[in-house]
C-alpha positions as CSV (number, residue, x, y, z in Angstrom):
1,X,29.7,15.4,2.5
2,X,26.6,14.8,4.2
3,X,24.3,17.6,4.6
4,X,22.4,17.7,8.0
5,X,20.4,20.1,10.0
6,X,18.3,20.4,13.2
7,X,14.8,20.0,13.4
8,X,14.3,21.1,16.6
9,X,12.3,18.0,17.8
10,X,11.4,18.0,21.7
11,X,10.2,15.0,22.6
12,X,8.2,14.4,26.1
13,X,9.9,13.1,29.4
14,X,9.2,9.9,29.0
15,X,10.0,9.5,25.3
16,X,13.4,11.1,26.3
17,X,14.0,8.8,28.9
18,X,13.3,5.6,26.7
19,X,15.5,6.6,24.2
20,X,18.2,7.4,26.5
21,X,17.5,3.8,28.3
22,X,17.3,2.0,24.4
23,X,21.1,4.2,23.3
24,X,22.9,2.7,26.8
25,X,21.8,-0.9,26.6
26,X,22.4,-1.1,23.2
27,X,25.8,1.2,23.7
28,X,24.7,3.6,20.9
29,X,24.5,7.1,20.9
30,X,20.6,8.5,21.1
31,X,20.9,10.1,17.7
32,X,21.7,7.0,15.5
33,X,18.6,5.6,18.1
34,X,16.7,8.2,15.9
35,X,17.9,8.1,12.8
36,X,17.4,3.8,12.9
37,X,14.1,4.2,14.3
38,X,13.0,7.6,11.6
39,X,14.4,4.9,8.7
40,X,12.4,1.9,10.2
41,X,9.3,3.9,9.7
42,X,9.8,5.0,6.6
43,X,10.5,1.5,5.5
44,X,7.1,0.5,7.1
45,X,5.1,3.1,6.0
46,X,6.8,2.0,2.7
47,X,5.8,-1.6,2.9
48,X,2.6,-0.6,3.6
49,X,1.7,1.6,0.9
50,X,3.1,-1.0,-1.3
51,X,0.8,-3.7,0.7
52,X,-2.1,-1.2,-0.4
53,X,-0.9,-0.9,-4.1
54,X,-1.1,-4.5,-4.1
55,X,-4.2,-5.4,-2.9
56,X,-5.9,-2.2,-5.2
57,X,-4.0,-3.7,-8.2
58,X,-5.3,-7.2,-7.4
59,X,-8.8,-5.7,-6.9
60,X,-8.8,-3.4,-10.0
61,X,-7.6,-6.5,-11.9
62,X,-10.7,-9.2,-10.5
63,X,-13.1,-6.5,-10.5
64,X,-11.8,-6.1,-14.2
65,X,-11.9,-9.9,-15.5
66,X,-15.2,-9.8,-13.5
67,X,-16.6,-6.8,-15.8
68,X,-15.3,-8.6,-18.8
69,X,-17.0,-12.1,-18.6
70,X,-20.4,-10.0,-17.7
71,X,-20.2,-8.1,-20.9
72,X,-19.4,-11.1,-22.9
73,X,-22.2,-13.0,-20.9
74,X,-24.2,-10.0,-22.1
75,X,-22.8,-9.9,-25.6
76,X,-23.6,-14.0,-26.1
77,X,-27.0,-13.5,-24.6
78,X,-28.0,-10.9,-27.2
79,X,-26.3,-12.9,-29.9
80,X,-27.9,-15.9,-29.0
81,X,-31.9,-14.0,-28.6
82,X,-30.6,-11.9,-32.3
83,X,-29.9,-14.9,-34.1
84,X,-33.2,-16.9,-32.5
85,X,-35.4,-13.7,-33.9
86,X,-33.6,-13.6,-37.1
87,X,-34.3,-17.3,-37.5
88,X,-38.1,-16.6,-36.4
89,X,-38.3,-13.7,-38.6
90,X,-37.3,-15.9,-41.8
């Protein structure tokens, strides 16, 4: 069985009177109103933070191949000038 409990919410006049407007035209009663609208949220705040992961992992991972191919850009460069004074050098 479902566990439940009151959180003592008190919304404002107007809030109140939009949610009993939304539970009559839609011929639902003002607490599954809530409970839809507190599971919408969730699911957007959700998608969102997943939308952020995303975009971080997708950053992380260009900034990443970006650091590589300077460091091998680096690497060749001194490879290239190490070989050209070891050939000078002999």
């Amino acid at each position: 069985m479902a566990r439940s409990r009151q959180l003592g919410l008190r919304p404002d006049e107007k809030d109140n009177m939009n949610l009993k407007r939304i539970a009559q035209l839609e011929g639902r009663t003002e607490q599954d109103i809530l409970r839809d609208s507190l599971r919408m949220y969730v699911r957007s705040a959700d998608e969102q933070k997943e939308f952020f992961y995303m975009i971080l992992f997708l950053f992380t991972n260009s900034a990443q191949k970006t650091l590589t191919r300077i460091a091998w850009a680096i690497f060749g460069y001194l490879l290239t000038n190490s070989l050209i004074l070891v050939l000078i050098i002999k």
